[in-house]
Structure formats: structure tokens, C-alpha cells
Steps between C-alpha positions, in 0.01 A plus 500: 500500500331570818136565673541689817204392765398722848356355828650149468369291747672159476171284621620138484802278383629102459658269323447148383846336375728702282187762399337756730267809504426808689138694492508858487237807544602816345322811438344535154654791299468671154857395436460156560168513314704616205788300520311164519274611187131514694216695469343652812296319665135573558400652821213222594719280457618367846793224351654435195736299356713682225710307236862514544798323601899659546762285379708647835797448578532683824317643761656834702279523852574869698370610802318880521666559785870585498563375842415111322646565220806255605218215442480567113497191331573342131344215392599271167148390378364312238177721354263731702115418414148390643415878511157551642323863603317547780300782603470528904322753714722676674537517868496774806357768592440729192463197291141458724415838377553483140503132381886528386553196288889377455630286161746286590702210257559187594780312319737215524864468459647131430884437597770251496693683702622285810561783683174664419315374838709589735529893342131507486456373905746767585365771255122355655588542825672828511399772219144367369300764436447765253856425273613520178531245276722534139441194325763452218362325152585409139209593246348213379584429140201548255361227302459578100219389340564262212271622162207225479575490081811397609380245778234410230702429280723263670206345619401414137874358457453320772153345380656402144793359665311254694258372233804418302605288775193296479476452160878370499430250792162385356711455176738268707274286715280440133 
């Protein structure tokens, strides 16, 4: 599966050891809305932190610009999450006029990628602004819930089975 994001901004990047991560702004669309399972958010509401996390496995960076596109980039990463919405006025000249507000998402993507710095410098320094990102995922498994007569019941097992412990070691030390 796959969740296509617009105006990538790569904001930020390190690593520590054998683990790193890379902060991203991205502009918040209906199709991201949908594929990550959230409601919209209220308008009053000037940040937000939606529940989510992407068991990713890779993350596909493209320029806007075909004359950058040579600095594409493919990451191996670990998960994408720490997804947080944030509503910003917008800035220039006809934003003055008419209060133009802008939603952008912040997110993080964690790597173990050793390679993963030095694309992201080079990608940083040369074709930052306004990209694509494809970020490539495996759907989380779901959990099923286990009947409570069932988990009652072995609960009660349980119970009986220990008190007949007890009564056979208070039989032995008497």
C-alpha cells in the first residue's frame, strides 16, 4: 500500500547509533485524511495531534520541478509517525487581505538506513521545497477480540485450579 503526500518539506534530520529520523511538513489533503482513517479537524482548532502510525517500509522523495528531478531519493525506513496538524496563517501579500490560513502535517520518519543521512543532506540541500513524497507501507494487522465468556471462563478454570493447589500443599505440610 501507499499514501501519496504534496509540499514535502524535509525540516530536520539525525541519527544516534544504528537508528535515525527525519521531520517532515507536508500539505494536509483529503486523501491523506482518508487514507490514515481521521476525521476533519475542527476549524478553531490551531494544532492537533491525530492517532496514527505507518508500519513503512520506504520513503520515495521527488522534486516538483523536473529540472531536480535527478535528486529523487529512496529511503529504507523503519515506520512513519508523530503526526501532528498545524494550522498557520499564511503569508504575503493577499494573505494580509484576507486572513488565508494554511494546514500543514508534521510527521516523522525513523530509519536504519546507513545511507539515509547522506541522501537526505544532498536531497536538503538541493530540491527542498514543495516535493512529493510516496511513502510505501504494510497495513497493520488487526487485533480480534477474544469473547469475555470465553476469557471468563478460563478465568474460572484458572481460579479452581489454584485452590486445588492449596488444599494439596496444606494437605502435605499438615
Amino acid at each position: 500500500m501507499q499514501i501519496n503526500f504534496t509540499k514535502v518539506v524535509l525540516l530536520s534530520f539525525g541519527r544516534k547509533g544504528t537508528e535515525g529520523s527525519a521531520k517532515f511538513s507536508a500539505s494536509l489533503t483529503k486523501h491523506v485524511i482518508e487514507r490514515m482513517g481521521w476525521g476533519e479537524a475542527p476549524d478553531w482548532q490551531k494544532e492537533s495531534t491525530p492517532a496514527g502510525r505507518l508500519a513503512a517500509t520506504q520513503i520515495d522523495l521527488e522534486p516538483k520541478h523536473p529540472e531536480l528531478a535527478k535528486f529523487a531519493t529512496s529511503i529504507e525506513v523503519t515506520g512513519v509517525d508523530g503526526f501532528q496538524i498545524i494550522r498557520k496563517e499564511a503569508k504575503g501579500k493577499s494573505a494580509k487581505k484576507t486572513k488565508a490560513v494554511k494546514t500543514e502535517l508534521h510527521f516523522t520518519a525513523h530509519f536504519k538506513d546507513v545511507n539515509a543521512c547522506k541522501h537526505l543532506e544532498q536531497y536538503m540541500l538541493s530540491a527542498n521545497s514543495d516535493s512529493a513524497m510516496v511513502v510505501v507501507y504494510e497495513k497493520e494487522p488487526e487485533q480480534t477480540e477474544i469473547p469475555e465468556s470465553d476469557e471468563a471462563e478460563a478465568t474460572d478454570e484458572l481460579v479452581e485450579q489454584v485452590e486445588e493447589i492449596r488444599k494439596k500443599r496444606s494437605k502435605a505440610v499438615n
